[in-house]
Backbone as JSON, one array per atom type, in Angstrom:
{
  "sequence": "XXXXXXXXXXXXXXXXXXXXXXXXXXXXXXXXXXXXXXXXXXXXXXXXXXXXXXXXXXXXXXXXXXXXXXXXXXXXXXXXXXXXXXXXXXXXXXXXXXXXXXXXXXXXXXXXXXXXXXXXXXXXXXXXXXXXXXXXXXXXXXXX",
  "N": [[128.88, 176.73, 57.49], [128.71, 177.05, 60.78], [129.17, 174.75, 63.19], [129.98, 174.13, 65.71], [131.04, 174.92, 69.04], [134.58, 175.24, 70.05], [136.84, 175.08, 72.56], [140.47, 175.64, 72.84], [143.45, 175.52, 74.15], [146.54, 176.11, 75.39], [149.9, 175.53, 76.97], [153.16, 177.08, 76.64], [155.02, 174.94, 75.6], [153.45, 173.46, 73.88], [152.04, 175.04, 72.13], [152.79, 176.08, 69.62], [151.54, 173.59, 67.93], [148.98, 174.05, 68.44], [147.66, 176.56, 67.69], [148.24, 175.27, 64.86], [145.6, 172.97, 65.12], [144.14, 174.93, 65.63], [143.52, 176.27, 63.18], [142.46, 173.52, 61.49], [139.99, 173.16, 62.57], [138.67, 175.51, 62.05], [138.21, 174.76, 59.66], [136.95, 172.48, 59.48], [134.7, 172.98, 60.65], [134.27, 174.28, 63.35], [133.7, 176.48, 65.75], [136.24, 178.42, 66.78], [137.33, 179.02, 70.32], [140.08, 180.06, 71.97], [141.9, 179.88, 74.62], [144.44, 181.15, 74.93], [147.52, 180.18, 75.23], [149.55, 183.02, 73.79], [151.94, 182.62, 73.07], [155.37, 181.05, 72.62], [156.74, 181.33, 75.71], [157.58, 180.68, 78.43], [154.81, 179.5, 80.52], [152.57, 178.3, 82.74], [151.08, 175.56, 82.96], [148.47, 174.48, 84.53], [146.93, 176.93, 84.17], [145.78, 177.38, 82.14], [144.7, 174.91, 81.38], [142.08, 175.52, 83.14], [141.06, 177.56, 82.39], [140.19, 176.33, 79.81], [138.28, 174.31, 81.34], [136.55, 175.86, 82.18], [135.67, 177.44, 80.48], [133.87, 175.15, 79.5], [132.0, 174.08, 81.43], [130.69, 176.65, 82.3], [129.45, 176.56, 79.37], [129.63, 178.49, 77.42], [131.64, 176.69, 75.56], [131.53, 173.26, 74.02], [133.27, 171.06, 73.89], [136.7, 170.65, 74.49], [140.37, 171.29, 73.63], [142.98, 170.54, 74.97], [146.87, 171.64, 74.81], [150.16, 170.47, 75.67], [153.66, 169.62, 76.35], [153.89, 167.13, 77.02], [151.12, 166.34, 77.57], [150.31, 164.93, 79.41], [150.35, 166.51, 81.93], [148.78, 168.63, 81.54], [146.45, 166.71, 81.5], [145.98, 166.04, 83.98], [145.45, 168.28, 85.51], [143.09, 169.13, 84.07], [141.38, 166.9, 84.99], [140.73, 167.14, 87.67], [138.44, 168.36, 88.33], [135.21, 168.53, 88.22], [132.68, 166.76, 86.32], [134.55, 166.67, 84.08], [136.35, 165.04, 81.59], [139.3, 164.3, 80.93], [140.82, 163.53, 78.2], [144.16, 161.51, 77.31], [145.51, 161.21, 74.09], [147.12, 159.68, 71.61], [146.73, 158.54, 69.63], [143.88, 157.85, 66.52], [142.71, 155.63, 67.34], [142.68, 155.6, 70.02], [141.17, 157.99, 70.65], [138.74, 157.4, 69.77], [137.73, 155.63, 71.23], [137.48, 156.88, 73.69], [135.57, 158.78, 73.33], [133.53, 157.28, 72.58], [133.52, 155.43, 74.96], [134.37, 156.61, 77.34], [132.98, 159.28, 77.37], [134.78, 161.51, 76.48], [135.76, 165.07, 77.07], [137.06, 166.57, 77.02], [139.73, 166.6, 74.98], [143.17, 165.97, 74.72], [146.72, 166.77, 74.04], [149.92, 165.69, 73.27], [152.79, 168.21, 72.6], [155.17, 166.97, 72.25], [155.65, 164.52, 71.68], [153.56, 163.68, 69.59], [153.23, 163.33, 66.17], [152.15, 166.01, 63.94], [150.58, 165.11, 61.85], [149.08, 162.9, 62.95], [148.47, 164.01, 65.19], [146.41, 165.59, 63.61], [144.57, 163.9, 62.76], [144.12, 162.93, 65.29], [142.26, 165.1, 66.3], [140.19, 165.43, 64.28], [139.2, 162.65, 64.36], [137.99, 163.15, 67.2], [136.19, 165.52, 66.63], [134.62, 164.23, 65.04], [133.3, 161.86, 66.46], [130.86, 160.6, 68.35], [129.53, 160.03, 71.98], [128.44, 156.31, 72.75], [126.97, 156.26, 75.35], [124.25, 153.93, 76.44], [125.64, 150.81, 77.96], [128.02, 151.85, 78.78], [127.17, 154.75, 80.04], [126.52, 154.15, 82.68], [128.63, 153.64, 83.53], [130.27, 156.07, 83.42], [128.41, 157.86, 84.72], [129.78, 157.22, 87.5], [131.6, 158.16, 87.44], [131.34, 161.03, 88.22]],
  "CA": [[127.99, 176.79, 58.64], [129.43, 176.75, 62.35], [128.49, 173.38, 63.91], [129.32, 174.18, 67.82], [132.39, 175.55, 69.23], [135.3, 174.19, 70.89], [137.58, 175.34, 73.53], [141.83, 175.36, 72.9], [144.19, 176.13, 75.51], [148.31, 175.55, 75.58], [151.0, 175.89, 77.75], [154.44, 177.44, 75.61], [155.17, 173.75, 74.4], [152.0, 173.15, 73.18], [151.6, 176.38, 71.33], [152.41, 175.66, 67.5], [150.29, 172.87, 67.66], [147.65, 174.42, 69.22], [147.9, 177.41, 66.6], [147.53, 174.21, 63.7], [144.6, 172.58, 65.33], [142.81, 176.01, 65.2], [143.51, 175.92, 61.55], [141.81, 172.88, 61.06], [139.12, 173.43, 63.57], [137.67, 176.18, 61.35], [138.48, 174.28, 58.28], [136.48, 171.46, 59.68], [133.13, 174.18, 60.73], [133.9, 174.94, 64.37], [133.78, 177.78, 66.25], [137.17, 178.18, 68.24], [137.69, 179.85, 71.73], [141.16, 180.5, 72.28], [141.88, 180.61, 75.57], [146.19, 180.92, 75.47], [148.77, 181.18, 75.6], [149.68, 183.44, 72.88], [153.42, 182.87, 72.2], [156.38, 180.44, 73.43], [157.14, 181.84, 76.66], [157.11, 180.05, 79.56], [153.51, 179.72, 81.33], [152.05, 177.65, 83.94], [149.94, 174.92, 82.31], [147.08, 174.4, 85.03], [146.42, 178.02, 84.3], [145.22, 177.14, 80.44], [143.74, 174.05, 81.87], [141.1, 175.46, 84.27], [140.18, 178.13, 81.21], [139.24, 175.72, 78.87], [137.79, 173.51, 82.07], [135.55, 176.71, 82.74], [134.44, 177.83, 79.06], [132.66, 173.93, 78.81], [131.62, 174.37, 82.53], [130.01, 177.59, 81.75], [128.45, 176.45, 78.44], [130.57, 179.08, 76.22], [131.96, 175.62, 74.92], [130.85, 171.82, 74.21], [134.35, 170.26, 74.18], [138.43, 171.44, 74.64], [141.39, 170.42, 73.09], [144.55, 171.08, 74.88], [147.84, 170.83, 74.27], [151.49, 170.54, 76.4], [154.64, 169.41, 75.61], [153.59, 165.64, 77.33], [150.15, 165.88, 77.71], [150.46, 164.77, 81.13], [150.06, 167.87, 82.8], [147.0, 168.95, 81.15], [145.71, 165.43, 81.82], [146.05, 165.9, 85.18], [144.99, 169.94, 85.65], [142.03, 169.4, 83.63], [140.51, 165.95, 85.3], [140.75, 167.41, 88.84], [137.83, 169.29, 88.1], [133.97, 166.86, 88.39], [132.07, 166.68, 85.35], [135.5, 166.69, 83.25], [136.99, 164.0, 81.24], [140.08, 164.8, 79.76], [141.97, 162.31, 77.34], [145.48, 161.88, 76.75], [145.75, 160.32, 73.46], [148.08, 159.33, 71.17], [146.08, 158.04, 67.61], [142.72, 158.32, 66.32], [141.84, 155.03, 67.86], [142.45, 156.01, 71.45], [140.39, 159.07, 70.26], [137.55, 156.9, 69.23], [137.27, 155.03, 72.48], [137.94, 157.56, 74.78], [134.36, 159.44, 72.78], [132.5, 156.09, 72.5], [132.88, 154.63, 75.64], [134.12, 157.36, 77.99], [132.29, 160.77, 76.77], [135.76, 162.49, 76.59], [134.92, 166.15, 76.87], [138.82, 166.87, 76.29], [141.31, 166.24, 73.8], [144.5, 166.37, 75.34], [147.82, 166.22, 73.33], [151.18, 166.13, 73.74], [153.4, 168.41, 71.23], [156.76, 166.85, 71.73], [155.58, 163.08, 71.45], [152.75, 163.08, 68.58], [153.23, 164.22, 65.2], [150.98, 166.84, 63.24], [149.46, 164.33, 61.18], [148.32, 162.63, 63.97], [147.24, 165.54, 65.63], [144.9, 166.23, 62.91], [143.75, 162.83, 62.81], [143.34, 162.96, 66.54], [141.6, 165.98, 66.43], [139.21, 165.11, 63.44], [138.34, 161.8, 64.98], [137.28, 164.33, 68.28], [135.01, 166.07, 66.33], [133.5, 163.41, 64.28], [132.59, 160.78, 67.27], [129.68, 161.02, 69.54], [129.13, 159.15, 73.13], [127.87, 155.57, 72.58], [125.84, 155.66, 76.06], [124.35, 152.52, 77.06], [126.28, 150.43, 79.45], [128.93, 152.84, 79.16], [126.76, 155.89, 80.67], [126.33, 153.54, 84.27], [130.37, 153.65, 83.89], [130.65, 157.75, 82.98], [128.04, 158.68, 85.91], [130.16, 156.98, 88.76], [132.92, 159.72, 87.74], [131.07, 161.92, 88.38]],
  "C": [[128.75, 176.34, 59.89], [128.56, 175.61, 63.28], [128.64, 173.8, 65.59], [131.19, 174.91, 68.02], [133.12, 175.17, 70.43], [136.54, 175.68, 71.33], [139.23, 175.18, 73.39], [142.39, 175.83, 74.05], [145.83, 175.31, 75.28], [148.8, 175.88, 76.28], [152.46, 176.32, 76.28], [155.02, 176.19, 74.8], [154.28, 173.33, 73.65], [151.64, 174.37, 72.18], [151.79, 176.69, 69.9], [151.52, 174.88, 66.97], [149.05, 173.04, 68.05], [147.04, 175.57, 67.95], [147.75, 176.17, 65.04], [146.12, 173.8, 63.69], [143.52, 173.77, 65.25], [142.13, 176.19, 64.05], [142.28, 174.96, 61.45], [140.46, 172.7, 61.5], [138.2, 174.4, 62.76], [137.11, 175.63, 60.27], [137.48, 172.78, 58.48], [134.66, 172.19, 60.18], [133.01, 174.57, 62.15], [134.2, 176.06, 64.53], [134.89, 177.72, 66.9], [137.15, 179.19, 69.27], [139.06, 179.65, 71.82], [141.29, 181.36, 73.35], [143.77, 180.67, 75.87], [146.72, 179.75, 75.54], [149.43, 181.72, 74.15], [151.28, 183.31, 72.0], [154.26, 181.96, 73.08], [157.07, 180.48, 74.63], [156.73, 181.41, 77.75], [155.88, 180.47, 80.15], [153.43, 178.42, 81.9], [150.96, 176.17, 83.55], [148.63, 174.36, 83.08], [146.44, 175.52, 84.56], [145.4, 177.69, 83.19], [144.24, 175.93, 80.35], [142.37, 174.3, 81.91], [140.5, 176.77, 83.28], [139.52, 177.47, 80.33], [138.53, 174.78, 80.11], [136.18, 174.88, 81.75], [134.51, 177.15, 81.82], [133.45, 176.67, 79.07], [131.55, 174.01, 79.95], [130.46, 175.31, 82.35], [128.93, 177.37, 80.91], [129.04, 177.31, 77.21], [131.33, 178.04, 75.61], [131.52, 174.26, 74.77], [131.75, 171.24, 74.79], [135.36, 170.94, 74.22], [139.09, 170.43, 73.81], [142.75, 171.43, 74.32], [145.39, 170.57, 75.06], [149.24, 171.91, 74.94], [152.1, 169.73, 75.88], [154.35, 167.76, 76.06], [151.77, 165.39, 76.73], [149.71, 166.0, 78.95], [149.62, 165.72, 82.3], [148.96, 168.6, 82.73], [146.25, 168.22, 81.46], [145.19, 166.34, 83.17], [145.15, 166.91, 86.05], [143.33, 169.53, 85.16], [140.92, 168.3, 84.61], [140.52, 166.33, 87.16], [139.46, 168.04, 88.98], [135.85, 168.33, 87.67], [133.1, 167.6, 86.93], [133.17, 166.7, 83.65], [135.68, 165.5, 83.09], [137.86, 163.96, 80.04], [140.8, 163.64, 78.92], [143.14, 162.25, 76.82], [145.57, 161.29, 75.55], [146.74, 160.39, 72.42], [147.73, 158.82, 69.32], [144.78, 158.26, 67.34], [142.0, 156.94, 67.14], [141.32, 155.52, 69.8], [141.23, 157.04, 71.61], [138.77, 158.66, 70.14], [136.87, 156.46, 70.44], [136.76, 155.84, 73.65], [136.36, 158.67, 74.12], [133.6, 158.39, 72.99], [132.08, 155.63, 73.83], [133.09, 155.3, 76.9], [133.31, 158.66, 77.87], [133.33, 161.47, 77.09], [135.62, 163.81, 75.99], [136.03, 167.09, 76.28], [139.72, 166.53, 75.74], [142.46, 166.54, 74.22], [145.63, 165.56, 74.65], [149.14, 166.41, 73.51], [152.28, 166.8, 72.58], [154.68, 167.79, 70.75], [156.54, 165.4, 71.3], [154.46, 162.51, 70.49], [153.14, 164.0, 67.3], [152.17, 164.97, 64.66], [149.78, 166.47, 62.61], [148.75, 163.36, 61.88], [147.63, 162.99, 65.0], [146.31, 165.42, 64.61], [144.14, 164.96, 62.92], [143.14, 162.08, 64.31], [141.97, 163.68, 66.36], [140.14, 165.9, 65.36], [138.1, 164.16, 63.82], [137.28, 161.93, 65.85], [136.02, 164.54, 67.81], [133.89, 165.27, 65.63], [132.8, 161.74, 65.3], [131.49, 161.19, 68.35], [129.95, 159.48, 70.74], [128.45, 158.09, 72.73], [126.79, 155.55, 73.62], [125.61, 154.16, 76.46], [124.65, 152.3, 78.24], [127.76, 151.37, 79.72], [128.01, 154.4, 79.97], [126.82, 155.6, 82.28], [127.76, 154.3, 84.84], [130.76, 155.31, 84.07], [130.13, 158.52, 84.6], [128.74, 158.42, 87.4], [131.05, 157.65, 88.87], [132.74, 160.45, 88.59], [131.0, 163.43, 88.06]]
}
């Protein structure tokens, strides 16, 4: 059964691991959107950004994951953008927090500086945490 469907997007470093996380993404009951980049070849990484910004925007998605060779850059591309909150993270705890106490709407990973198995255990964490709310919602709405 398809629980909700999520949003990918890479730049050319990001693009094997982006191509894994899809994997597990089905294998776990979502729906994926695949919005690029289809193959190793240099691209632009705001471009892949502001697609998965637009599918959640829209409503054709709940949440994103994407993934550059830092992170960084996606960070950056994606949180420019108001009602976004992308997360760079690094383990499943960051993952946990960054759902609990920010409502991180994006998963943002870096391919050259996390391994696979921490990808998936990013990415698992993602899907299996919800927003705590509370006194964290006061904190979320002054984002904006």
């Amino acid at each position: 059964m398809v629980q909700q469907t999520i949003a990918v997007g890479s730049d050319h470093a990001g693009y094997k691991l982006k191509t894994r996380i899809k994997i597990l993404l089905n294998e776990l009951g979502f729906s994926v959107l695949d919005l690029g980049t289809e193959d190793e070849i240099s691209v632009d990484y705001p471009d892949y950004a502001e697609k998965v910004v637009k599918a959640i925007k829209r409503g054709n998605a709940k949440n994103g994951i994407l993934v550059c060779g830092s992170g960084v850059g996606m960070s950056i591309a994606a949180n420019r953008y108001k009602g976004i909150r992308a997360a760079l993270c690094f383990d499943k705890s960051d993952v946990e927090l960054a759902r609990k106490h920010n409502d991180a709407n994006i998963l943002v990973l870096g391919e050259r500086l996390i391994s696979e198995n921490q990808a998936k255990q990013c990415v698992e964490k993602f899907c299996s945490t919800n927003f705590e709310g509370g006194r964290h919602r006061r904190r979320v709405n002054k984002l904006g």
